[in-house]
C-alpha positions in Angstrom: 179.6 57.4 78.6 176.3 58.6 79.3 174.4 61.9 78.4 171.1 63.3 77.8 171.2 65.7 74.6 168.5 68.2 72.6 167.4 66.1 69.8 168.0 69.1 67.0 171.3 70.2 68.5 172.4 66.6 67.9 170.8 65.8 64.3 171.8 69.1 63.2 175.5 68.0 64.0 175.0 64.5 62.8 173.9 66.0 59.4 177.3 68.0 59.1 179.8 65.8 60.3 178.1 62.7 58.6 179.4 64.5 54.6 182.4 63.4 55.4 181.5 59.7 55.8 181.2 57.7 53.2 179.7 54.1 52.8 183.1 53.1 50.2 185.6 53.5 52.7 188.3 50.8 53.0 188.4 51.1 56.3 185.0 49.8 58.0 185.7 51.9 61.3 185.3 55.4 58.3 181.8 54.2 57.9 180.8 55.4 61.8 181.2 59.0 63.4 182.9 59.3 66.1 181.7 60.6 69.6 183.9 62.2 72.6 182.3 63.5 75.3 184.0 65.4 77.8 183.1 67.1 80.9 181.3 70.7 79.4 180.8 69.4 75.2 179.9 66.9 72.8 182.8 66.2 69.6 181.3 64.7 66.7 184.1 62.9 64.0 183.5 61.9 60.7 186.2 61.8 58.2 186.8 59.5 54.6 190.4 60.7 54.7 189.9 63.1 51.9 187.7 65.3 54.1 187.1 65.4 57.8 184.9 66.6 59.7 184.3 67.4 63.5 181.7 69.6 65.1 181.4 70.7 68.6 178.1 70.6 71.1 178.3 72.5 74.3 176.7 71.4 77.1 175.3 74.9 77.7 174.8 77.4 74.8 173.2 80.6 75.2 171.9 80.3 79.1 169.9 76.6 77.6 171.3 73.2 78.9 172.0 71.3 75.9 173.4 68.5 77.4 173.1 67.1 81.1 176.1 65.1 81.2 176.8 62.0 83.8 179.4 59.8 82.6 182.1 61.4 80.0 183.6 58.6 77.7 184.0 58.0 73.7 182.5 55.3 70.7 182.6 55.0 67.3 178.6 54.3 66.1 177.5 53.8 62.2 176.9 57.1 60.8 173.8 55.4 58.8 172.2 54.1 61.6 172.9 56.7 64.7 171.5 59.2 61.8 168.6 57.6 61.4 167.6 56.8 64.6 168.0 60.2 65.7 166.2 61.7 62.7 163.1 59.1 63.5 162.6 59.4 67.5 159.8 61.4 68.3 161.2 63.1 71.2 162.6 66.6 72.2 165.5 65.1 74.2 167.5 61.6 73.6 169.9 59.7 76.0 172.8 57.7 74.7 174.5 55.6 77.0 176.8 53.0 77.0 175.9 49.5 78.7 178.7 47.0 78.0 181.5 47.1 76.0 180.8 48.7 73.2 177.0 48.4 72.9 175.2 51.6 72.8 171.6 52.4 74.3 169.5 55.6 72.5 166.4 56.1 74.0 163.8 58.5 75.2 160.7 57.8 76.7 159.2 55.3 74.4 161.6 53.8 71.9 164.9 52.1 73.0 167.4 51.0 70.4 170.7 48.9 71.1 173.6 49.7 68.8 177.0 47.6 68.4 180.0 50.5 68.7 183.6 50.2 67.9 186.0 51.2 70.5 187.1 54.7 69.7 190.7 54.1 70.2 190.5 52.2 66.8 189.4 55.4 65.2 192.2 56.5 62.9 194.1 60.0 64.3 193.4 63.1 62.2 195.1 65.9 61.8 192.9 68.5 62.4 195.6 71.4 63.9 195.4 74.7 62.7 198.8 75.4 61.0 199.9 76.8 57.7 199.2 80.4 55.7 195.9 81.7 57.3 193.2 84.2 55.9 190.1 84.8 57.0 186.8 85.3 55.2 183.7 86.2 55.6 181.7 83.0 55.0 179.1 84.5 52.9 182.0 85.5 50.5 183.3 82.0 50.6 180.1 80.3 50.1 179.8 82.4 46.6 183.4 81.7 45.8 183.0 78.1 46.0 179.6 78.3 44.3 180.6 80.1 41.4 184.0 78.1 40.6 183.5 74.1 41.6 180.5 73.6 38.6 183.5 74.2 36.1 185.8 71.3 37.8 186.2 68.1 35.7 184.2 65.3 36.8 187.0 63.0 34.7 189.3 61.4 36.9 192.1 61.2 33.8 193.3 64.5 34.8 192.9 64.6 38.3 194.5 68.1 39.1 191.2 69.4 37.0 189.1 67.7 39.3 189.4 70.1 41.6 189.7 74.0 42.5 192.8 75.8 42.4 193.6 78.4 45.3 196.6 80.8 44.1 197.6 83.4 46.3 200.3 86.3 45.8 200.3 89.3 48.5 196.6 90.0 49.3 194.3 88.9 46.2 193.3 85.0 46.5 192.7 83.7 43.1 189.8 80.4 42.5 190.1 78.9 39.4 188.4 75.7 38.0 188.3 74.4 34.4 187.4 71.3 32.4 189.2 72.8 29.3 185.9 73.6 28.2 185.2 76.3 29.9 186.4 78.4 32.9 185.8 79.7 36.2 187.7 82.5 37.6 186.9 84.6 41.0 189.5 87.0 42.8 188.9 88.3 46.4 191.1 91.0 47.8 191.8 89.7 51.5 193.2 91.6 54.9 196.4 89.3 55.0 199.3 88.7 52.8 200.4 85.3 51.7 201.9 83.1 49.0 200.9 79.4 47.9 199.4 77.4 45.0 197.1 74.8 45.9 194.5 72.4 44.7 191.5 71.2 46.6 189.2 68.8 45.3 185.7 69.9 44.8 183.7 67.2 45.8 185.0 68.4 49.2 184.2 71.5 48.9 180.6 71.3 47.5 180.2 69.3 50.9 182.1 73.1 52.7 179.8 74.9 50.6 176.5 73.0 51.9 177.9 73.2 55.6 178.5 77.0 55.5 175.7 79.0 56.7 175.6 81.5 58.8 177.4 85.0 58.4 180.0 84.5 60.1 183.9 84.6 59.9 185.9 81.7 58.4 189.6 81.3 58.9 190.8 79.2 56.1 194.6 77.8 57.0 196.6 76.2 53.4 199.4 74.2 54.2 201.4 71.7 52.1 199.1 68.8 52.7 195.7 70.0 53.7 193.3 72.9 53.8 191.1 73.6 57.1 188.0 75.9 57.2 187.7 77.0 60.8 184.4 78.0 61.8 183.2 78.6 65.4 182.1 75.1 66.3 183.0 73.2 63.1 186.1 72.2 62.0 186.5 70.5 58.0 190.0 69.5 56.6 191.0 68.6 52.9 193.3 67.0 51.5 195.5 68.5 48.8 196.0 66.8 45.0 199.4 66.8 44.1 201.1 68.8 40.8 201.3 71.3 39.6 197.8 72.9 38.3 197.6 74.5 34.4 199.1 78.2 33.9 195.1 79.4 32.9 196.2 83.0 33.1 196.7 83.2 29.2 193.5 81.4 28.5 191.4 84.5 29.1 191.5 86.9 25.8 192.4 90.6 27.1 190.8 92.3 24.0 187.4 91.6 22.3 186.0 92.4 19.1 182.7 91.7 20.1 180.8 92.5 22.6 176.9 91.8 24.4 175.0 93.4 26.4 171.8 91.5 27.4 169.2 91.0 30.7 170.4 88.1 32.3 166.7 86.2 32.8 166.3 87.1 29.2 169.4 85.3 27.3 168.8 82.0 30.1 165.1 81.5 29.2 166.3 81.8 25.3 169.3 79.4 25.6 167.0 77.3 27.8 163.9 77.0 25.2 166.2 77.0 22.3 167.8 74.1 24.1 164.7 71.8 23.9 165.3 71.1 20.2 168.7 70.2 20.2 169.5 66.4 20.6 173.1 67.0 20.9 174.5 65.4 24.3 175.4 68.8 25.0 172.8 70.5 23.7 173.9 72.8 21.2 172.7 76.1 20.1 173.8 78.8 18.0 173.7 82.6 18.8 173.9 84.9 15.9 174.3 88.6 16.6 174.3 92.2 14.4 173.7 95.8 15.2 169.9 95.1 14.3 169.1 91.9 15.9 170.1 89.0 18.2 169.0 85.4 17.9 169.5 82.1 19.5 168.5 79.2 17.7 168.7 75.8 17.5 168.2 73.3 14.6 167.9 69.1 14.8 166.9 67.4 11.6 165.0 64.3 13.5 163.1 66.9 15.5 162.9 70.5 14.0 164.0 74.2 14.5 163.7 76.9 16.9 164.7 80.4 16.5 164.0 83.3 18.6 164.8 86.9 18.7 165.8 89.2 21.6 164.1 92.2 22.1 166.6 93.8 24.5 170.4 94.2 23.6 173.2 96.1 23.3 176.2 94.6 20.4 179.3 96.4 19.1 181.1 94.7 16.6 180.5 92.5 13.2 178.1 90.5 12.3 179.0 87.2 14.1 177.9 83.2 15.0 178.8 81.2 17.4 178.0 78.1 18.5 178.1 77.0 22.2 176.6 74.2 24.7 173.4 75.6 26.4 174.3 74.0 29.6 177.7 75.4 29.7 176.5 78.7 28.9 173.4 78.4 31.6 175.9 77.9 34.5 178.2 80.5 33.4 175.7 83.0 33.8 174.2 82.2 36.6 177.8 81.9 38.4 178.0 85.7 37.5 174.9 86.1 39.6 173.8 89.7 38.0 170.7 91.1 36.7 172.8 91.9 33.4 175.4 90.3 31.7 178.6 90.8 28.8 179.2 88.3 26.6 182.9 89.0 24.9 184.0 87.9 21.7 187.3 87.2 19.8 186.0 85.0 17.1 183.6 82.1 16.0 185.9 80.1 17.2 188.0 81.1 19.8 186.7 80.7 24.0 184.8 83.8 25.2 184.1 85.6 28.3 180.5 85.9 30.4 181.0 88.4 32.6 179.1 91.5 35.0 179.8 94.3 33.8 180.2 96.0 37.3 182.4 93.4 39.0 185.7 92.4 37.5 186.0 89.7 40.4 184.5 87.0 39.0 185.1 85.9 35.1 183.8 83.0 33.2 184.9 81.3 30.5 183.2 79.0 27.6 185.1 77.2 24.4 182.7 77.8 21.8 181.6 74.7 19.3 182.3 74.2 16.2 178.7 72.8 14.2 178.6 72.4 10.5 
């Protein structure tokens, strides 16, 4: 194998295909990237068996050479090191080439590096073919899906079905849910195809789609029984699926409020987020007490003091009410909704309520109040 390669076509690949290795594999060979050159591309493999990765380099893309190839072959090289001595050369173009057995030569006019490879026919195979219920998505619309649903997975690994994001599916409206049972994520997207399944992907996974989606461009996502693969034009990224059954959250969210808010979105975060600064609570506690004539969020710690402010802007129907909620929690929700103006929905002191745009039924969030004395 031997080839001469743009340096930012091949670090921009290396930085894609490298979030799928990870250094606490079991299997040493998971800790390198794999490399396949044939006689018109560049395949890039990385893969920790719960996600995997490959990306595609042509040799010519747009009327540019990319790559000049001269000997086609494949090698396994350490995704730490092949990273960083591509990141570090201080040249335009880089030539990898390898001399005997499975050592590896990068070089370009003024820094040569020998690195030991592993034969690539140790790599483990991975299933990367496209097969199972297909839609397709327009990546920007993805991107905000995932961003505005993984946040709410668990991070606990004692219920590892809440660790991740559930995809539901039934005719053309694709439902992403993700809970901690503390609070809730919700986002429907109508879609041009019709299909049925119930599946769980784990979020880790895709946080690392999220970052690798960029462009506007057109995903075709394919859900079988034991993975999920996002198709994009020259990458490829397969998850695994956790097994059971996910929790029936359809009853969770209340269908009539008592109480409702109308507030500007910067307004209510920079409130939650001073009020915040008082609280010593772990989860930093604040309360928000609401009437026809005024709104306040406060916050009260014996060992450090009291906050309280008032906002000047609001719209309430209902009773006078308090509730008591973690800032953070609250912070993410609204900022998942992504609008200028916001509805908070009430059923009681006590029971979980809904953040929500007012304009876009699509995407709902949820948040289990907490009870302070």
């Amino acid at each position: 194998m031997r080839f001469i390669i743009s340096r930012v076509h091949l670090m921009n690949a290396l930085n894609i295909v490298s979030k799928a290795v990870s250094n606490k594999s079991p299997l040493p060979i998971l800790n390198g990237i794999k490399f396949e050159l044939t006689n018109d591309e560049l395949i890039l493999l990385g893969s920790d068996t719960d996600i995997s990765i490959k990306t595609i380099i042509p040799s010519v893309e747009n009327g540019n050479q990319i790559i000049n190839i001269f000997d086609t072959g494949e090698i396994v090289l350490s995704s730490k090191y092949i990273t960083e001595i591509v990141r570090k050369i201080d040249s335009e173009r880089i030539e990898i080439e390898i001399l005997d057995g499975n050592l590896v030569k990068i070089s370009d006019q003024h820094t040569n590096f020998n690195l030991n490879g592993i034969k690539a026919k140790d790599y483990p195979q991975i299933d990367l073919h496209s097969n199972g219920n297909l839609i397709s998505l327009n990546a920007q619309t993805l991107k905000f899906a995932l961003n505005q649903t993984i946040f709410a997975a668990s991070i606990s690994e004692t219920r590892p079905m809440l660790t991740g994001v559930n995809f539901k599916m039934d005719g053309n409206v694709l439902e992403c849910v993700a809970t901690d049972t503390f609070r809730l994520a919700k986002k429907t997207i109508k879609t041009n195809e019709s299909a049925f399944f119930n599946v769980t992907v784990p979020s880790k996974s895709l946080s690392e789609v999220s970052k690798i989606i960029d462009n506007d461009e057109i995903v075709n996502i394919y859900f079988s029984e034991k993975k999920v693969l996002f198709k994009l034009p020259k990458t490829t990224i397969a998850t695994r699926i956790i097994s059971g059954v996910y929790p029936d959250t359809s009853k969770l969210i209340p269908t009539n409020q008592d109480y409702k808010l109308e507030v500007i979105t910067n307004n209510i975060l920079a409130a939650v987020d001073r009020a915040s600064l008082l609280s010593t609570d772990r989860n930093n506690i604040v309360k928000l007490n609401m009437s026809q004539e005024k709104v306040e969020i406060s916050s009260n710690s014996q060992e450090i003091g009291f906050v309280n402010e008032r906002l000047n802007t609001f719209m309430y129907e209902g009773e006078k009410m308090s509730i008591s909620f973690s800032a953070q929690y609250v912070q993410d929700a609204i900022k998942a909704v992504g609008s200028e103006d916001i509805q908070l929905l009430f059923v009681g002191d006590m029971k979980p309520f809904v953040i929500k745009n007012k304009e876009d039924d699509s995407i709902i969030q949820l948040v289990v109040p907490v009870r302070t004395y």
